[in-house]
Steps between C-alpha positions, in 0.01 A plus 500: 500500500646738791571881421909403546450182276284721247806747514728218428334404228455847306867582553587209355308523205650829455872320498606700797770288706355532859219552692459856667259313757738282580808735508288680760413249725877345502635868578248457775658270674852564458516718824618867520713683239898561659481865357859509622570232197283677265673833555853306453402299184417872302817650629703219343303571192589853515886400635523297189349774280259267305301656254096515525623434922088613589354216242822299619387507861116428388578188336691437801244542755256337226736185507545424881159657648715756646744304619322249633426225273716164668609373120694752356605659841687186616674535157607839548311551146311795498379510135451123409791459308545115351623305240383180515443555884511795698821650575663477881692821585750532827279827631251734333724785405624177261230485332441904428849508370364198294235724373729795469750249259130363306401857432810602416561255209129473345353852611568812281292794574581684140336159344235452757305793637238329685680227776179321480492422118904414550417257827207339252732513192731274680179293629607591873131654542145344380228676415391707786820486695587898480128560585546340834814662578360810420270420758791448741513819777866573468584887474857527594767622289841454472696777672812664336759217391742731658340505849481094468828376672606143382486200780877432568469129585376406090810426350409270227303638192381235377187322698550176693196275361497128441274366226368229740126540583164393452 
Protein backbone atom coordinates (compact mmCIF):
# COMPACT_ATOMS: atom_id res chain seq x y z
CA UNK A 1 0.00 0.00 0.00
CA UNK A 2 1.51 3.61 -0.96
CA UNK A 3 2.30 6.21 1.92
CA UNK A 4 -0.88 8.50 0.32
CA UNK A 5 -3.10 5.27 0.12
CA UNK A 6 -1.84 4.26 3.78
CA UNK A 7 -2.89 7.94 4.73
CA UNK A 8 -6.19 7.38 3.17
CA UNK A 9 -6.82 4.61 4.90
CA UNK A 10 -5.94 5.78 8.63
CA UNK A 11 -7.96 8.96 8.17
CA UNK A 12 -10.65 7.12 7.31
CA UNK A 13 -10.68 4.85 10.01
CA UNK A 14 -10.52 7.77 12.19
CA UNK A 15 -14.06 9.10 10.49
CA UNK A 16 -12.39 12.22 9.31
CA UNK A 17 -14.24 13.47 5.98
CA UNK A 18 -11.19 14.09 3.67
CA UNK A 19 -7.92 13.29 2.96
CA UNK A 20 -5.15 15.92 3.97
CA UNK A 21 -2.91 14.12 1.21
CA UNK A 22 -5.21 14.62 -1.12
CA UNK A 23 -6.36 18.21 -0.20
CA UNK A 24 -2.66 18.94 -0.73
CA UNK A 25 -1.99 17.63 -3.88
CA UNK A 26 -5.42 19.17 -5.46
CA UNK A 27 -4.35 22.72 -3.96
CA UNK A 28 -1.29 21.82 -5.94
CA UNK A 29 -2.57 22.07 -8.96
CA UNK A 30 -5.06 24.67 -8.78
CA UNK A 31 -2.53 27.42 -9.92
CA UNK A 32 -1.64 30.62 -7.96
CA UNK A 33 -3.71 32.21 -5.15
CA UNK A 34 -5.52 35.86 -6.61
CA UNK A 35 -4.48 37.51 -3.20
CA UNK A 36 -6.42 40.43 -4.63
CA UNK A 37 -9.70 38.02 -4.11
CA UNK A 38 -8.54 36.80 -0.86
CA UNK A 39 -8.02 40.29 0.53
CA UNK A 40 -11.71 41.22 -0.88
CA UNK A 41 -13.53 38.07 0.44
CA UNK A 42 -12.27 39.13 4.41
CA UNK A 43 -13.24 42.69 3.86
CA UNK A 44 -16.79 41.65 2.99
CA UNK A 45 -16.64 39.60 6.10
CA UNK A 46 -15.62 42.50 8.05
CA UNK A 47 -18.18 44.96 5.80
CA UNK A 48 -20.87 42.62 6.87
CA UNK A 49 -19.67 42.51 10.49
CA UNK A 50 -19.97 38.67 10.90
CA UNK A 51 -19.09 37.38 14.06
CA UNK A 52 -15.95 34.88 14.61
CA UNK A 53 -14.96 36.91 10.77
CA UNK A 54 -10.99 35.22 11.44
CA UNK A 55 -12.54 31.43 11.86
CA UNK A 56 -15.18 32.77 9.19
CA UNK A 57 -12.45 33.45 6.65
CA UNK A 58 -10.56 30.00 7.66
CA UNK A 59 -13.38 27.89 6.84
CA UNK A 60 -13.50 29.93 3.85
CA UNK A 61 -10.12 29.48 2.56
CA UNK A 62 -10.50 25.75 4.01
CA UNK A 63 -13.60 25.34 1.62
CA UNK A 64 -12.30 26.64 -1.84
CA UNK A 65 -8.35 25.93 -1.45
CA UNK A 66 -8.01 29.55 -1.30
CA UNK A 67 -10.05 30.39 -3.82
CA UNK A 68 -9.19 28.12 -6.13
CA UNK A 69 -11.06 25.00 -6.00
CA UNK A 70 -13.28 24.95 -9.72
CA UNK A 71 -16.61 23.39 -7.78
CA UNK A 72 -17.64 25.74 -5.40
CA UNK A 73 -15.92 28.77 -7.18
CA UNK A 74 -18.10 28.46 -10.33
CA UNK A 75 -20.97 28.52 -7.76
CA UNK A 76 -19.98 31.58 -6.16
CA UNK A 77 -20.21 29.28 -2.85
CA UNK A 78 -17.51 29.89 -0.69
CA UNK A 79 -18.47 27.74 2.34
CA UNK A 80 -20.29 24.66 0.76
CA UNK A 81 -23.58 25.60 1.52
CA UNK A 82 -26.42 22.87 0.18
CA UNK A 83 -29.53 21.45 0.75
CA UNK A 84 -30.04 18.69 -1.18
CA UNK A 85 -27.39 20.14 -3.68
CA UNK A 86 -25.12 22.85 -3.37
CA UNK A 87 -26.39 26.25 -3.50
CA UNK A 88 -25.72 28.65 -6.81
CA UNK A 89 -25.23 32.31 -5.76
CA UNK A 90 -25.22 35.44 -8.45
CA UNK A 91 -21.47 36.55 -7.05
CA UNK A 92 -19.46 35.74 -3.92
CA UNK A 93 -20.30 38.69 -1.76
CA UNK A 94 -23.89 36.54 -2.15
CA UNK A 95 -22.86 33.99 -0.54
CA UNK A 96 -20.99 35.89 2.63
CA UNK A 97 -24.16 37.77 3.13
CA UNK A 98 -25.59 34.15 3.02
CA UNK A 99 -23.31 33.31 5.81
CA UNK A 100 -23.81 36.60 7.53
CA UNK A 101 -28.00 35.74 7.42
CA UNK A 102 -26.93 31.65 8.62
CA UNK A 103 -24.95 33.00 11.53
CA UNK A 104 -27.19 35.40 12.33
CA UNK A 105 -30.24 33.13 12.92
CA UNK A 106 -28.46 29.87 14.52
CA UNK A 107 -25.24 31.57 16.10
CA UNK A 108 -25.45 33.16 19.62
CA UNK A 109 -22.24 33.94 21.22
CA UNK A 110 -23.86 34.26 24.99
CA UNK A 111 -25.01 30.39 24.31
CA UNK A 112 -21.96 29.31 22.46
CA UNK A 113 -18.52 30.40 23.54
CA UNK A 114 -16.42 28.28 21.47
CA UNK A 115 -17.54 28.80 17.37
CA UNK A 116 -16.11 25.44 16.91
CA UNK A 117 -18.37 23.42 19.35
CA UNK A 118 -21.44 25.76 17.80
CA UNK A 119 -20.24 24.92 13.91
CA UNK A 120 -20.11 20.98 15.26
CA UNK A 121 -23.34 21.43 17.33
CA UNK A 122 -25.11 22.22 14.18
CA UNK A 123 -23.03 19.26 12.40
CA UNK A 124 -21.48 21.99 9.95
CA UNK A 125 -17.88 20.67 11.17
CA UNK A 126 -16.61 16.84 11.66
CA UNK A 127 -14.28 15.83 13.84
CA UNK A 128 -11.07 17.52 13.12
CA UNK A 129 -12.46 20.32 11.04
CA UNK A 130 -11.41 23.35 13.55
CA UNK A 131 -7.98 21.59 13.85
CA UNK A 132 -7.32 22.15 10.23
CA UNK A 133 -8.47 25.59 10.15
CA UNK A 134 -6.47 26.33 12.92
CA UNK A 135 -3.82 25.27 10.81
CA UNK A 136 -4.93 27.81 8.19
CA UNK A 137 -2.16 31.00 8.05
CA UNK A 138 -4.67 33.79 8.17
CA UNK A 139 -3.67 36.71 10.67
CA UNK A 140 -5.66 39.63 9.56
CA UNK A 141 -8.15 41.38 11.52
CA UNK A 142 -10.98 43.25 10.92
CA UNK A 143 -10.28 46.98 11.03
CA UNK A 144 -12.66 49.48 12.83
CA UNK A 145 -16.38 48.98 11.48
CA UNK A 146 -16.29 52.68 11.34
CA UNK A 147 -13.30 52.99 8.96
CA UNK A 148 -15.15 50.15 6.69
CA UNK A 149 -17.21 52.21 4.09
CA UNK A 150 -20.20 50.19 2.59
CA UNK A 151 -20.00 49.26 -1.41
CA UNK A 152 -22.70 51.60 -2.94
CA UNK A 153 -23.70 49.36 -5.86
CA UNK A 154 -25.34 46.36 -3.12
CA UNK A 155 -28.71 47.37 -2.92
CA UNK A 156 -30.49 44.24 -2.13
CA UNK A 157 -30.02 42.62 1.39
CA UNK A 158 -30.99 39.67 0.86
CA UNK A 159 -28.48 37.21 -1.28
CA UNK A 160 -29.30 36.22 -4.86
CA UNK A 161 -28.83 32.22 -4.73
CA UNK A 162 -30.78 29.60 -6.60
CA UNK A 163 -31.15 26.19 -5.00
CA UNK A 164 -30.17 24.50 -8.32
CA UNK A 165 -26.84 22.58 -8.12
CA UNK A 166 -25.11 19.47 -7.90
Amino acid sequence: MSMSNWSRHILTGLGVIFSITATCTQAQSLGKINQDLVEAVFVEICRLNIQQPDTVMRQAILETGWMRAPFLMKRQNLFGFRNSNYLIFNQWQDSIAYYKSWQDKYYNANEHKDYGEFLKSIRYASAGYMEHLRKIQWTKSCPDQASIAPDSPRTNDSPGTSTTGE
